[in-house]
ROLUMTOR-275105 format. One record per residue (C-alpha): residue number from 1; residue in three letters; x, y, z. Coordinates in steps of 0.25 Angstrom, whole numbers, plus 5000, padded with zeros to 4 digits. Layout:
N
+-----+-----+------+------+------+
|   k |   r |    x |    y |    z |
+-----+-----+------+------+------+
| NUM | ALA |    X |    Y |    Z |
...
+-----+-----+------+------+------+
% end
This chain:
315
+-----+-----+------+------+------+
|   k |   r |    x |    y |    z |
+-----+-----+------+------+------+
|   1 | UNK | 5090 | 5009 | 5006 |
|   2 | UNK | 5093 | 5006 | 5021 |
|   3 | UNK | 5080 | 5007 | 5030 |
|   4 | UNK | 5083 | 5018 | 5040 |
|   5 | UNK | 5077 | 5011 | 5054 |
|   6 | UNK | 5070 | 5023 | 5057 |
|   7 | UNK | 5056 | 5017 | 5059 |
|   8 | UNK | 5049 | 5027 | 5066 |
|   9 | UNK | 5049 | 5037 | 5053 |
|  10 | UNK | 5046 | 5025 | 5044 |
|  11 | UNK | 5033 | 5022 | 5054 |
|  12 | UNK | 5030 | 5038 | 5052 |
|  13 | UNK | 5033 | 5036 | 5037 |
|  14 | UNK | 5025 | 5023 | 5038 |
|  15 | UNK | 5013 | 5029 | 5045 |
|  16 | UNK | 5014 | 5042 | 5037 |
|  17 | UNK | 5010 | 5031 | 5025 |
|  18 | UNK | 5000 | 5025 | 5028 |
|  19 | UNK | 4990 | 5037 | 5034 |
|  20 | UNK | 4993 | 5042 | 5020 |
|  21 | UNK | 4989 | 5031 | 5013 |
|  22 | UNK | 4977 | 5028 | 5024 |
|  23 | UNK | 4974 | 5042 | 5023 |
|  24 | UNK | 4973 | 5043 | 5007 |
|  25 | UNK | 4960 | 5036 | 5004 |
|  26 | UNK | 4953 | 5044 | 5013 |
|  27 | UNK | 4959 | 5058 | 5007 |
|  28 | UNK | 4955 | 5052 | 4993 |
|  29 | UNK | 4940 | 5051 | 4996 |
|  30 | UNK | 4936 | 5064 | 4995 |
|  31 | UNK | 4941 | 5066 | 4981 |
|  32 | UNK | 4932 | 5057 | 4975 |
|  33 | UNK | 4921 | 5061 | 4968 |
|  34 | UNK | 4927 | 5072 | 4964 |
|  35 | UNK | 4941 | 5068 | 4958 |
|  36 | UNK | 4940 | 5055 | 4950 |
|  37 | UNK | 4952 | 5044 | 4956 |
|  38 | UNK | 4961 | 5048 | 4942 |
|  39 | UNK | 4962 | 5062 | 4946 |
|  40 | UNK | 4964 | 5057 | 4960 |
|  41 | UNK | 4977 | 5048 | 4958 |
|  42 | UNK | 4981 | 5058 | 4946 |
|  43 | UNK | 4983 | 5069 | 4957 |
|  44 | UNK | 4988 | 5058 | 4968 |
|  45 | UNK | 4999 | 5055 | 4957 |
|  46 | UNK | 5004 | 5069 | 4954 |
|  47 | UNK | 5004 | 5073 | 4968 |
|  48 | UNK | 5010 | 5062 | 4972 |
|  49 | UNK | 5020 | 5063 | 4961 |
|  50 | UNK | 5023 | 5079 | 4963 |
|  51 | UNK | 5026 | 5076 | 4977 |
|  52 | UNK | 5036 | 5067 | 4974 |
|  53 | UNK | 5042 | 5075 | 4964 |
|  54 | UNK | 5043 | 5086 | 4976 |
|  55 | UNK | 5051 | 5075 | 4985 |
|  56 | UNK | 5060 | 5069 | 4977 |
|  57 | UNK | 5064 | 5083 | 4972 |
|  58 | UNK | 5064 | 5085 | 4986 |
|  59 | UNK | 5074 | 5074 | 4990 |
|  60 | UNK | 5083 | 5079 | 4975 |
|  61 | UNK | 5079 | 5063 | 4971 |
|  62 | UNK | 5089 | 5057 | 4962 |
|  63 | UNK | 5081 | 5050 | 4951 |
|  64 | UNK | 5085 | 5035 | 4950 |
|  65 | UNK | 5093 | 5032 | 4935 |
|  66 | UNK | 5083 | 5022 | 4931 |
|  67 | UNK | 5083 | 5015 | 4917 |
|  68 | UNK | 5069 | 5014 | 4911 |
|  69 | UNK | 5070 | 5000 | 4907 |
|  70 | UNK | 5058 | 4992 | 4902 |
|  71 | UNK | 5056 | 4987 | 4916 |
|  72 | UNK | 5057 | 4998 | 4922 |
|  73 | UNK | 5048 | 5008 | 4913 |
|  74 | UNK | 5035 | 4995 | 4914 |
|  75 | UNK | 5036 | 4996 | 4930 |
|  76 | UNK | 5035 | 5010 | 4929 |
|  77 | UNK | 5024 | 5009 | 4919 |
|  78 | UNK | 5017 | 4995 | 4930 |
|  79 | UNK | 5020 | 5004 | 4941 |
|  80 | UNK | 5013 | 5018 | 4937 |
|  81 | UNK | 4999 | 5011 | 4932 |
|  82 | UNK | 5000 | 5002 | 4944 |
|  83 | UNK | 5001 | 5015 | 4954 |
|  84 | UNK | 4992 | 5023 | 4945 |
|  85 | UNK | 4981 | 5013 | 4944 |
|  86 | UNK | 4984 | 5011 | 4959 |
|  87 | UNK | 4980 | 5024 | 4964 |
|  88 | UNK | 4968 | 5024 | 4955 |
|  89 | UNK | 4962 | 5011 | 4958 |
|  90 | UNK | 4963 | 5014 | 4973 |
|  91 | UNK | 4958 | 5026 | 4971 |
|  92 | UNK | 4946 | 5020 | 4963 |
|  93 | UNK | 4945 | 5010 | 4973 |
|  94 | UNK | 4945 | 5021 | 4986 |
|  95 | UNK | 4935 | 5028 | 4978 |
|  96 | UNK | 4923 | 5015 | 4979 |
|  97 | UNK | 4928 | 5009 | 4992 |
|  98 | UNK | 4934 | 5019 | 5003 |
|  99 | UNK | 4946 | 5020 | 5009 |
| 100 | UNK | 4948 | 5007 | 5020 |
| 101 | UNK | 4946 | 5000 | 5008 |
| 102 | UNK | 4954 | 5007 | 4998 |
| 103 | UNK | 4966 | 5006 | 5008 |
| 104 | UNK | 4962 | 4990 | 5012 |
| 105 | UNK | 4961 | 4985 | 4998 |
| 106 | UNK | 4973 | 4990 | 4993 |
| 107 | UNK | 4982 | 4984 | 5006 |
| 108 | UNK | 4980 | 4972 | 4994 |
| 109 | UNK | 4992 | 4981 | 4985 |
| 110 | UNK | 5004 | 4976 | 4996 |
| 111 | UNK | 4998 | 4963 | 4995 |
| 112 | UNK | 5002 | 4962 | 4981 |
| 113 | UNK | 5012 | 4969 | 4981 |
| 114 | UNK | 5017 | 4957 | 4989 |
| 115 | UNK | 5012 | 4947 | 4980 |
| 116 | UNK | 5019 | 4954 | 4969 |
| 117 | UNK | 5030 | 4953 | 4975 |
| 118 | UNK | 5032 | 4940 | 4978 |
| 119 | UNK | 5027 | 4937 | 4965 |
| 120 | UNK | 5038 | 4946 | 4956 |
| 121 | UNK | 5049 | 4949 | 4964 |
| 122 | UNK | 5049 | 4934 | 4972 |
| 123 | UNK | 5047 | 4940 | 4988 |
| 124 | UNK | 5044 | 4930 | 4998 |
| 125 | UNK | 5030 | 4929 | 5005 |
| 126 | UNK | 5032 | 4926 | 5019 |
| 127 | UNK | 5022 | 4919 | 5027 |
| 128 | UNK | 5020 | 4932 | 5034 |
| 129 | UNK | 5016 | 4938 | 5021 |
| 130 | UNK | 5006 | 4927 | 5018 |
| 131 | UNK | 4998 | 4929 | 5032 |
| 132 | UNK | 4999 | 4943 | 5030 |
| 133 | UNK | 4991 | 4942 | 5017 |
| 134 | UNK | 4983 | 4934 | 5021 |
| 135 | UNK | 4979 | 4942 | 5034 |
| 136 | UNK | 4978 | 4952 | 5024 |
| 137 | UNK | 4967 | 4947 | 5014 |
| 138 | UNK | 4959 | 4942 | 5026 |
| 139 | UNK | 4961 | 4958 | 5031 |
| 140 | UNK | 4953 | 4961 | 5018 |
| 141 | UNK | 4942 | 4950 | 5018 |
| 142 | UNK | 4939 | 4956 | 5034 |
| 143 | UNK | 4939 | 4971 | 5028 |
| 144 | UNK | 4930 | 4966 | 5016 |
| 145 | UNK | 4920 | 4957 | 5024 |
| 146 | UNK | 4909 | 4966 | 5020 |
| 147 | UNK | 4911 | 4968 | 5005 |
| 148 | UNK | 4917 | 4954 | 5002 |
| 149 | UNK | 4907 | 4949 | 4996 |
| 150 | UNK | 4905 | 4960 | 4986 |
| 151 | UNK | 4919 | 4963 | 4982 |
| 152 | UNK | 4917 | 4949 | 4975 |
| 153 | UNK | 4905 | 4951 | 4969 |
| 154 | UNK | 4902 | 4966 | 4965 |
| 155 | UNK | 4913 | 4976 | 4958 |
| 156 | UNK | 4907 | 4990 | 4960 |
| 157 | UNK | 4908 | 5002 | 4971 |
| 158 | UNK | 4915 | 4997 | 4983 |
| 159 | UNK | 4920 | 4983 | 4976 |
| 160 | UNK | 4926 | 4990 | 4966 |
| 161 | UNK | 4933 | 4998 | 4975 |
| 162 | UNK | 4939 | 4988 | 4981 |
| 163 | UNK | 4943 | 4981 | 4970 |
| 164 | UNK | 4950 | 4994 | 4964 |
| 165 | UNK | 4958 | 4995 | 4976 |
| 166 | UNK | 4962 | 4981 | 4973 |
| 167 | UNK | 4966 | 4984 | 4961 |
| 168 | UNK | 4974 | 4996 | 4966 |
| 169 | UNK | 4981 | 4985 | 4975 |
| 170 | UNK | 4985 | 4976 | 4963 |
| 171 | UNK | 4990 | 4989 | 4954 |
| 172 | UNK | 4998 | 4993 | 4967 |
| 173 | UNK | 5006 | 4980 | 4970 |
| 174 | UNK | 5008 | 4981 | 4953 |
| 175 | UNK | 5013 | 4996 | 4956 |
| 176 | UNK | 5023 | 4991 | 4969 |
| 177 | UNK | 5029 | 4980 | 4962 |
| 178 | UNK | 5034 | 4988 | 4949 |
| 179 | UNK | 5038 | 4998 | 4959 |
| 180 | UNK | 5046 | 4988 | 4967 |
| 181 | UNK | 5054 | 4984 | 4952 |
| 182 | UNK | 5054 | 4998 | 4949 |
| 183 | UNK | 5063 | 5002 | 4963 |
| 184 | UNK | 5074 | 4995 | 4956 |
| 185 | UNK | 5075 | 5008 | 4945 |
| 186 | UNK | 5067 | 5018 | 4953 |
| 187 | UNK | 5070 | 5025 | 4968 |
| 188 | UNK | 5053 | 5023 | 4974 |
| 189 | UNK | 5052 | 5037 | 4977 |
| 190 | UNK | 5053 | 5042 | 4960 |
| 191 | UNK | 5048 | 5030 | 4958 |
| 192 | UNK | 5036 | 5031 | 4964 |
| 193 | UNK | 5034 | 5047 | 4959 |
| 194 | UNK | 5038 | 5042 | 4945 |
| 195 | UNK | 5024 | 5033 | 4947 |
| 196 | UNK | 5015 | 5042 | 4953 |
| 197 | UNK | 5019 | 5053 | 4943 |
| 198 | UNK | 5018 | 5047 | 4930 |
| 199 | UNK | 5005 | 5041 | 4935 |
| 200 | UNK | 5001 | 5052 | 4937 |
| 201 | UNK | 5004 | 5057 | 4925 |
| 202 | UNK | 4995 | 5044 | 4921 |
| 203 | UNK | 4983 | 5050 | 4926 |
| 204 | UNK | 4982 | 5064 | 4920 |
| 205 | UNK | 4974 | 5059 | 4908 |
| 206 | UNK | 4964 | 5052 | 4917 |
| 207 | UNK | 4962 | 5062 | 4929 |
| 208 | UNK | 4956 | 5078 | 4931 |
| 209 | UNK | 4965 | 5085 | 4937 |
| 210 | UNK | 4957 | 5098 | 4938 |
| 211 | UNK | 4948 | 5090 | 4947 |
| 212 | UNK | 4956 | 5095 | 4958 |
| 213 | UNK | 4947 | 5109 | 4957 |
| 214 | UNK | 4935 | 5102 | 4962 |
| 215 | UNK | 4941 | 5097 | 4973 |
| 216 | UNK | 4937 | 5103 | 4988 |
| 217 | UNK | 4950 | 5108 | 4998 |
| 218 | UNK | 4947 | 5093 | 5006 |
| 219 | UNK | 4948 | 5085 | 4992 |
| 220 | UNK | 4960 | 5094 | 4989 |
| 221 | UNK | 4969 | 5090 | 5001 |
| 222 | UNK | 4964 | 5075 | 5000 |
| 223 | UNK | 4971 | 5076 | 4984 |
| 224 | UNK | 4983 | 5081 | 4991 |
| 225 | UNK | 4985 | 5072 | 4999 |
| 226 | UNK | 4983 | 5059 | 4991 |
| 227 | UNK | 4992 | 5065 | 4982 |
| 228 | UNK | 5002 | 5069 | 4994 |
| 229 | UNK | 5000 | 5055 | 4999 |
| 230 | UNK | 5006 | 5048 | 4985 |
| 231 | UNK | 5018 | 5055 | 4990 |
| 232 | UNK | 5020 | 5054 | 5003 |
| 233 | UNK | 5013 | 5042 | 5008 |
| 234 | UNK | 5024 | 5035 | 4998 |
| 235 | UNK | 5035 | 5045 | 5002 |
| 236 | UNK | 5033 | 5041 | 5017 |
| 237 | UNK | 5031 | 5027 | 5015 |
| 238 | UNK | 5044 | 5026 | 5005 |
| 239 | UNK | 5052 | 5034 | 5016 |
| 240 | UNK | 5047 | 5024 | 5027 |
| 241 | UNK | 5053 | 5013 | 5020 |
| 242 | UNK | 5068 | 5020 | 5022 |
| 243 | UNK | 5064 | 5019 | 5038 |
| 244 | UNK | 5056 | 5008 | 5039 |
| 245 | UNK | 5057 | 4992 | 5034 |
| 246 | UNK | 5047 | 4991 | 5022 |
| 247 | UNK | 5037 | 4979 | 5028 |
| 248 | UNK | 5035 | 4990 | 5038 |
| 249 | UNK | 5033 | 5000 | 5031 |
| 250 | UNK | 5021 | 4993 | 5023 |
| 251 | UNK | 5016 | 4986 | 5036 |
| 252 | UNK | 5012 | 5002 | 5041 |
| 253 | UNK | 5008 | 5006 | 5028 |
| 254 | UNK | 4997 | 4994 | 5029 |
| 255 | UNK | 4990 | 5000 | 5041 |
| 256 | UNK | 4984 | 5009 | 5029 |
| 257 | UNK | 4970 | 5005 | 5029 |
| 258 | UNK | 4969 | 5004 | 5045 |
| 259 | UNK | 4972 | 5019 | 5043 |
| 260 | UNK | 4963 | 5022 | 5032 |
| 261 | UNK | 4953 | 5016 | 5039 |
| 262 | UNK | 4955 | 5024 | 5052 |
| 263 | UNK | 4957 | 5038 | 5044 |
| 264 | UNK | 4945 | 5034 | 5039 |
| 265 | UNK | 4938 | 5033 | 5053 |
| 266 | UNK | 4942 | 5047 | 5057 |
| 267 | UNK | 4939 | 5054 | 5043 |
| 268 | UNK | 4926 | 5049 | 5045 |
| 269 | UNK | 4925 | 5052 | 5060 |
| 270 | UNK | 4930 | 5067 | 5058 |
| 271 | UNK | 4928 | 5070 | 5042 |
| 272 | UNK | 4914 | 5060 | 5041 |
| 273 | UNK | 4910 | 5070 | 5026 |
| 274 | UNK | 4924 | 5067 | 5019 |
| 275 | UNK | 4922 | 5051 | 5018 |
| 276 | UNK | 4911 | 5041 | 5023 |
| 277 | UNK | 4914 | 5032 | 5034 |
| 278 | UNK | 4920 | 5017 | 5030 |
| 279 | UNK | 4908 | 5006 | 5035 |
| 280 | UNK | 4918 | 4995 | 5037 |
| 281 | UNK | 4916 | 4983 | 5049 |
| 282 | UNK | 4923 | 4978 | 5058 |
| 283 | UNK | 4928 | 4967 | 5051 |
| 284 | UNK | 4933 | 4976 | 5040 |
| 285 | UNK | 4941 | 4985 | 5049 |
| 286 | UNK | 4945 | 4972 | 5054 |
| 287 | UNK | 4950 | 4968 | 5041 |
| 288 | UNK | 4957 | 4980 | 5035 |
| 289 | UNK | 4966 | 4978 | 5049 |
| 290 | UNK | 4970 | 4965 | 5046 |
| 291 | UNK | 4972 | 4970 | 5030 |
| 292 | UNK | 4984 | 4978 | 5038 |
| 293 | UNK | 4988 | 4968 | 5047 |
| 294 | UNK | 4990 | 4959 | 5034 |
| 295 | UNK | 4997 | 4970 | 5026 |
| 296 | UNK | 5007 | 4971 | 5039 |
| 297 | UNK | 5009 | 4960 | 5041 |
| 298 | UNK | 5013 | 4955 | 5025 |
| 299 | UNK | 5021 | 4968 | 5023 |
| 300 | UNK | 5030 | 4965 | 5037 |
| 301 | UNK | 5030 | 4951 | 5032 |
| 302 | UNK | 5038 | 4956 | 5018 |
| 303 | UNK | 5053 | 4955 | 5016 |
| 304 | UNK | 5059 | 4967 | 5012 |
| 305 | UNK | 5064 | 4964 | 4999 |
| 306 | UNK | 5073 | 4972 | 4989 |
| 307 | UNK | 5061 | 4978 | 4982 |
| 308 | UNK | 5057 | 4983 | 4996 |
| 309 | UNK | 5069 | 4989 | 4998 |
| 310 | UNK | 5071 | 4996 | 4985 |
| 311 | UNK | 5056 | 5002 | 4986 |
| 312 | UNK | 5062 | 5008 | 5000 |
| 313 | UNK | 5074 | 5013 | 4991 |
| 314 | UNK | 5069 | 5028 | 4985 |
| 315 | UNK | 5081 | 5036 | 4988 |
+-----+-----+------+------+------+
% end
């Protein structure tokens, strides 16, 4: 698919992204405690999934004549227990950490996504790439300067979190890179609602649905829109690929954390009951800038490849 040039609605597109995701952590917080993360991703999913239904309905979407070969039915398979295990490890993670943190950590996902990449499908690593990692890492030693010495040492409460996120990182660089062989059979919009369905489909035997009575009208509208935000959040930033070049697309999408750390900042100045107030320093602020000046800087350092521009081809 030819990239349309129209960069002002892929910046909006862009944008529209990343509050999304810089929003969701903060909306998820108030349902803990009262939903357990299972039930969480379980409604996340199906929502997710419904809505995309509804659009590709919308749209009177084609579906792609796909044989299910062996290689493609264990990428399907790799793909929904990576997404799956994703959204609940983060989830986990959020639950023991907060927010900044959640969003920081797992800016480590693209990073092996990369590696991944030039491991399996034979990219090339610029120079660029390398610095950018590099800026990167030292980003995360600055935002961790206060924790370092026990994310090393002790594996409980905040530590824990952390090291779900992390692995939330490594389960979604597994997801992206059968995604990127699985573009080769599937069109990314029913792809990705082929995912996020039968996961959620996954999750019925593991989550309480009826937990959905206990919850209050402010718990109500944050489930809403984290399951909302499954779909639009990668609607929008599917669409802003057709505008926009992909490096570009990511190198916005990066600014994530900056953002959840600002919403952040004015939830607690304006809603202080809904969600304590994140004690980080100087130097961790510091750091989670230089986390997104690293992830710009090694996503506009990429080569689009012809993975990239299948992923951008959905319609």
């Amino acid at each position: 698919m030819t990239i349309s040039g129209n960069w002002k609605l892929g910046l909006i597109l862009s944008l529209t992204t990343a509050l999304m995701w810089g929003f969701l952590p903060i909306s998820l917080i108030p349902l803990f405690g009262v939903m357990d993360p299972y039930t969480i991703t379980f409604y996340r999913l199906a929502g997710g999934g419904l809505l995309l239904f509804f659009w590709l309905l919308s749209r009177k979407h084609k579906p792609s004549k796909i044989k299910f070969s062996l290689r493609v039915v264990s990428l399907l398979f790799i793909a929904i227990l990576s997404i799956c295990g994703n959204y609940l490890y983060w989830l986990k993670g959020l639950e023991l950490t907060s927010p900044a943190t959640s969003q920081v950590v797992i800016q480590v996902a693209p990073m092996l996504l990369i590696l991944g990449s030039v491991l399996i499908f034979k990219e090339p690593f610029s120079k660029k790439q390398f610095i950018g990692t590099l800026i990167f890492i030292v980003g995360l030693l600055l935002f961790f300067n206060q924790r370092l010495a026990g994310l090393l040492s002790e594996f409980s409460g905040y530590n824990l979190g952390v090291f779900y996120v992390l692995f939330s990182s490594l389960l979604w660089a597994i997801y992206a890179l059968a995604q990127k062989s699985l573009l080769k059979d599937f069109q990314a919009i029913e792809l990705i609602f082929i995912i996020v369905s039968v996961g959620a489909c996954l999750y019925i035997p593991f989550a309480t649905p009826s937990k959905i009575m206990e919850l209050n009208s402010l718990q109500l509208s944050m489930l809403l829109f984290g399951a909302v935000n499954t779909a639009v959040a990668y609607g929008c930033f599917t669409e802003a690929m057709r505008h926009w070049e992909v490096s570009r697309v990511s190198a916005i999408v990066a600014t994530v954390p900056i953002l959840t750390l600002a919403l952040s900042f004015l939830q607690y100045r304006f809603f202080p009951s809904i969600l304590p107030e994140e004690s980080f320093n100087i130097l961790s602020i510091a750091g989670a800038i230089v986390v997104v000046v690293g992830s710009a800087i090694t996503a506009l350092s990429k080569n689009p490849s012809k993975t990239d521009k299948a992923y951008i081809d959905y319609d």
